[in-house]
Every structure is written in C-alpha cells, then in structure tokens.
C-alpha beads as a LAMMPS data file, in Angstrom:
LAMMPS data file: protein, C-alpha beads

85 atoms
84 bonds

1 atom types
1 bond types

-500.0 500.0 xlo xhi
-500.0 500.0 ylo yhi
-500.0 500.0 zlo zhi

Masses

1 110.0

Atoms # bond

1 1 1 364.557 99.063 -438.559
2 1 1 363.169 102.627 -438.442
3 1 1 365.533 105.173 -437.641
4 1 1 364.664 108.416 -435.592
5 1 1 364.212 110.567 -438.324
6 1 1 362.156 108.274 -440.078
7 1 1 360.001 107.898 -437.321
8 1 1 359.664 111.695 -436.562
9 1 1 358.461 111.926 -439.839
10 1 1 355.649 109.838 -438.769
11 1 1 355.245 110.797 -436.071
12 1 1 354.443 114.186 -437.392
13 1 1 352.111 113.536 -440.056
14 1 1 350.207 111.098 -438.117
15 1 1 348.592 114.380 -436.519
16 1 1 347.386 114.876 -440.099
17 1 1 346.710 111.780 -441.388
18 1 1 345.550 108.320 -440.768
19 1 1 348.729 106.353 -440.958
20 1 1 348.725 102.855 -442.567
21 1 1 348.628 99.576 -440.944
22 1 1 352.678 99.312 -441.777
23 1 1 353.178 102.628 -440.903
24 1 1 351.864 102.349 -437.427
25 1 1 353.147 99.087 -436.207
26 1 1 356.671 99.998 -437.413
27 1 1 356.399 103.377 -435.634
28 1 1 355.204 101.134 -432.645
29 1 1 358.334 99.110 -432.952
30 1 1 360.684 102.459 -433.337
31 1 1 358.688 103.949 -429.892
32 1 1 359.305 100.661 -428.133
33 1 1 362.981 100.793 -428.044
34 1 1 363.708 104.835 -428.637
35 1 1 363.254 107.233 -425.264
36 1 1 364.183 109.907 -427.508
37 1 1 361.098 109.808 -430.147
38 1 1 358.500 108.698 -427.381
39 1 1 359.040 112.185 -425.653
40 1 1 359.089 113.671 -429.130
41 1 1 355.886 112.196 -429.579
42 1 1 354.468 113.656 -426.316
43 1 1 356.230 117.209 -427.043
44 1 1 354.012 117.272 -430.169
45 1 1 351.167 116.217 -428.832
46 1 1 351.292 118.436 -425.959
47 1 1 351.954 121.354 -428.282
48 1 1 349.234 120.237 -430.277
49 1 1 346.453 120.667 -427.209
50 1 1 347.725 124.173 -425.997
51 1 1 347.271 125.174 -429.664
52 1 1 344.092 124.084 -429.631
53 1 1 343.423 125.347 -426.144
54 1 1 344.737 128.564 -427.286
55 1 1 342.773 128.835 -430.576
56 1 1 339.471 127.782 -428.593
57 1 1 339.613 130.614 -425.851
58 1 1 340.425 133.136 -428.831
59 1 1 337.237 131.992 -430.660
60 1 1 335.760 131.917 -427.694
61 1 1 336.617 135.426 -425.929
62 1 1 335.002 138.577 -427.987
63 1 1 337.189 140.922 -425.994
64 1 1 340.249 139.836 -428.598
65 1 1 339.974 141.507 -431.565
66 1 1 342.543 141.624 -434.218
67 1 1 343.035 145.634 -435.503
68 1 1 342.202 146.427 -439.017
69 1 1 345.953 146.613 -440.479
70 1 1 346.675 143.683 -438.791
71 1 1 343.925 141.604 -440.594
72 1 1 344.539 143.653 -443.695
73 1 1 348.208 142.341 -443.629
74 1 1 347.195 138.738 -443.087
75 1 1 344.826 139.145 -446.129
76 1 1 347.610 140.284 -448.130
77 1 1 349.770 137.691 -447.805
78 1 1 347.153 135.321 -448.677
79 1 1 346.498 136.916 -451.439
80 1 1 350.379 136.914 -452.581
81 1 1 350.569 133.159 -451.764
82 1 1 347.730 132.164 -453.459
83 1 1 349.493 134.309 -456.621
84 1 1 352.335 132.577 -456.304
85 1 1 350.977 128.985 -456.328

Bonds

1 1 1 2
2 1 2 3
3 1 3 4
4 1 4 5
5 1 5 6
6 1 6 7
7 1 7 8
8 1 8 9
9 1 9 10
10 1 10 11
11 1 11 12
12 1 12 13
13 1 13 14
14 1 14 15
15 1 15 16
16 1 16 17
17 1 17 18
18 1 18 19
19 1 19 20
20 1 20 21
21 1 21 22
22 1 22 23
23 1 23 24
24 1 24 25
25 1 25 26
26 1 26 27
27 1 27 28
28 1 28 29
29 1 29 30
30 1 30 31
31 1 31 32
32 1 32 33
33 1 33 34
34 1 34 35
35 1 35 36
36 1 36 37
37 1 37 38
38 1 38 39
39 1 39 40
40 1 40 41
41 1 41 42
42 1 42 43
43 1 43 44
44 1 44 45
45 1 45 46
46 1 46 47
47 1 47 48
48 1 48 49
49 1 49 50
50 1 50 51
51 1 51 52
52 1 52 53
53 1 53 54
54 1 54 55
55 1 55 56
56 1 56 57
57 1 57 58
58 1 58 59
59 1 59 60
60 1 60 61
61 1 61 62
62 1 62 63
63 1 63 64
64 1 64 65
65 1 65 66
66 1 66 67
67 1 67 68
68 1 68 69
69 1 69 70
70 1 70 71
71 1 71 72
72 1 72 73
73 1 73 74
74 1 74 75
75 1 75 76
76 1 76 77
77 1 77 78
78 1 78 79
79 1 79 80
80 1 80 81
81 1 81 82
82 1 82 83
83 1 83 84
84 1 84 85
C-alpha cells in the first residue's frame, strides 16, 4: 500500500509529468481511502490555476512593468546559477 508521502510525491510530479499506468492506479487506490491526500491534491491543483491565472493577467496587462534593477537582479542570478551548474 502507498503511504501519504509516497503518494504526495505523485501527486506532485504528476503536474509535470505523465505518470505511468502503475503509478496512477496506485495513486487512485491511495486517494480512495486517504481524505488527507485528496485535499492535498485539490490544494495543488488549485494553486496551480491561480498561478496560472496570475501569470496570464501579468502577460496580459502592459501597465506591469518590472523596473530595470529588478530585471537586472533576476538576470544575475541566472547567470550565477547557470555558473554553478
């Protein structure tokens, strides 16, 4: 049997990948029986749609604009990760 952990773990990464046929019928199983990981699974997913809700008005509204030190920042750190890696 799955445990909760286990099945977070799915749960998660299903948002970024197919899961496999396994996978997803044990997870099934796990969200079946567990209260606890079914409204971790709708937490996610409802984070998940504001994100995307957010990120689409932002593309979408020219009136937000990022200042210059701000994106200069951002493009450092990029930089320095991609360094590091």
């Amino acid at each position: 049997m799955m445990t909760c952990k286990q099945a977070s773990k799915l749960i998660s990464q299903s948002l970024d990948r197919p899961l496999s046929w396994s996978e997803l019928m044990q997870l099934k199983l796990h969200l079946m029986i567990c209260g606890a990981c079914n409204r971790f699974k709708k937490q996610l997913n409802l984070l998940r749609v504001a994100l995307q809700s957010i990120r689409t008005n932002m593309e979408n509204n020219s009136a937000i604009t990022l200042p210059l030190a701000a994106k200069a920042r951002i493009i450092d750190q990029i930089e320095s990760d991609q360094q590091s890696q």
